[in-house]
C-alpha positions as CSV (number, residue, x, y, z in Angstrom):
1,X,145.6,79.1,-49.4
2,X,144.8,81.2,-46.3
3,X,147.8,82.4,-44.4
4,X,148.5,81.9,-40.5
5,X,147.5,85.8,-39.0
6,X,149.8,86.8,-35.9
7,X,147.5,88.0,-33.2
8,X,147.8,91.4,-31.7
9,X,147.8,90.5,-28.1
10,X,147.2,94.3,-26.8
11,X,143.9,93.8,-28.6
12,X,141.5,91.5,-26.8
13,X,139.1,88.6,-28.4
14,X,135.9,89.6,-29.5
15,X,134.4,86.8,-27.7
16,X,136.5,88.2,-24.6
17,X,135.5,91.5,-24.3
18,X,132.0,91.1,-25.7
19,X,131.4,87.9,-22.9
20,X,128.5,89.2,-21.4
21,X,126.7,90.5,-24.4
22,X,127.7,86.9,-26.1
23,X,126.1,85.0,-22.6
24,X,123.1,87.1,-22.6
25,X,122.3,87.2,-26.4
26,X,123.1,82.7,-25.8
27,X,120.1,83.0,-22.7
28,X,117.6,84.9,-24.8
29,X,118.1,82.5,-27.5
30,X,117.3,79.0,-25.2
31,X,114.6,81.1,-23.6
32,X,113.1,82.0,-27.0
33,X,113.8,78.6,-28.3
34,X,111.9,76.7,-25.3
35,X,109.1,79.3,-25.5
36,X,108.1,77.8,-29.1
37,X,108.8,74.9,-28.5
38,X,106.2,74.7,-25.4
39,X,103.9,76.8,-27.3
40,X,103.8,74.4,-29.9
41,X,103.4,71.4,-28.4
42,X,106.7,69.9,-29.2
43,X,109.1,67.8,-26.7
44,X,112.6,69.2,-26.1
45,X,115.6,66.7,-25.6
46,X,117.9,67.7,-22.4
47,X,120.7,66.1,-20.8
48,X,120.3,65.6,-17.1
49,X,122.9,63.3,-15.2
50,X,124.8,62.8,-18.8
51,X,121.7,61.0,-20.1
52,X,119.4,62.5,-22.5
53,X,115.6,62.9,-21.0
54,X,113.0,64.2,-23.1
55,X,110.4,66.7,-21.7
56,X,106.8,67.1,-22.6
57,X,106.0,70.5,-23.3
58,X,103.9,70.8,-19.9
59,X,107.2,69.6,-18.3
60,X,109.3,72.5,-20.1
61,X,110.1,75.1,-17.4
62,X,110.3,78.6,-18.4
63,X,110.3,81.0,-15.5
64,X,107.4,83.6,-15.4
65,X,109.9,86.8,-15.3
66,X,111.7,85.4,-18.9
67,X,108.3,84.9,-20.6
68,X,107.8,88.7,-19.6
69,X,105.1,87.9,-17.1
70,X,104.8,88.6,-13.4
């Protein structure tokens, strides 16, 4: 059986002091993820108002600058 560790609080999280490489590995991710999913013709479930919508892949909006195009 695993033991409770005791936290060495002069040692920040990982997730803590890593946030922004975390956040901006997170973005590439959706932006990669929505990229196929356009390119392939496949519809892409979102929640907009706290209802779930499902976009078309012409209605999946992926700004020119994160697809590497200007």
């Amino acid at each position: 059986m695993a033991t409770n560790k005791i936290l060495d609080r002069n040692v920040p999280d990982l997730l803590v002091r890593y946030h922004k490489e975390v956040e901006e590995a997170a973005r590439t991710a959706v932006r990669d993820a929505l990229l196929r999913q356009k390119r392939e013709g496949n519809p892409v479930p979102v929640s907009r108002d706290g209802r779930v919508v499902i976009l078309q892949p012409d209605e999946i909006n992926v700004d020119a600058d994160d697809q590497g195009e200007k």
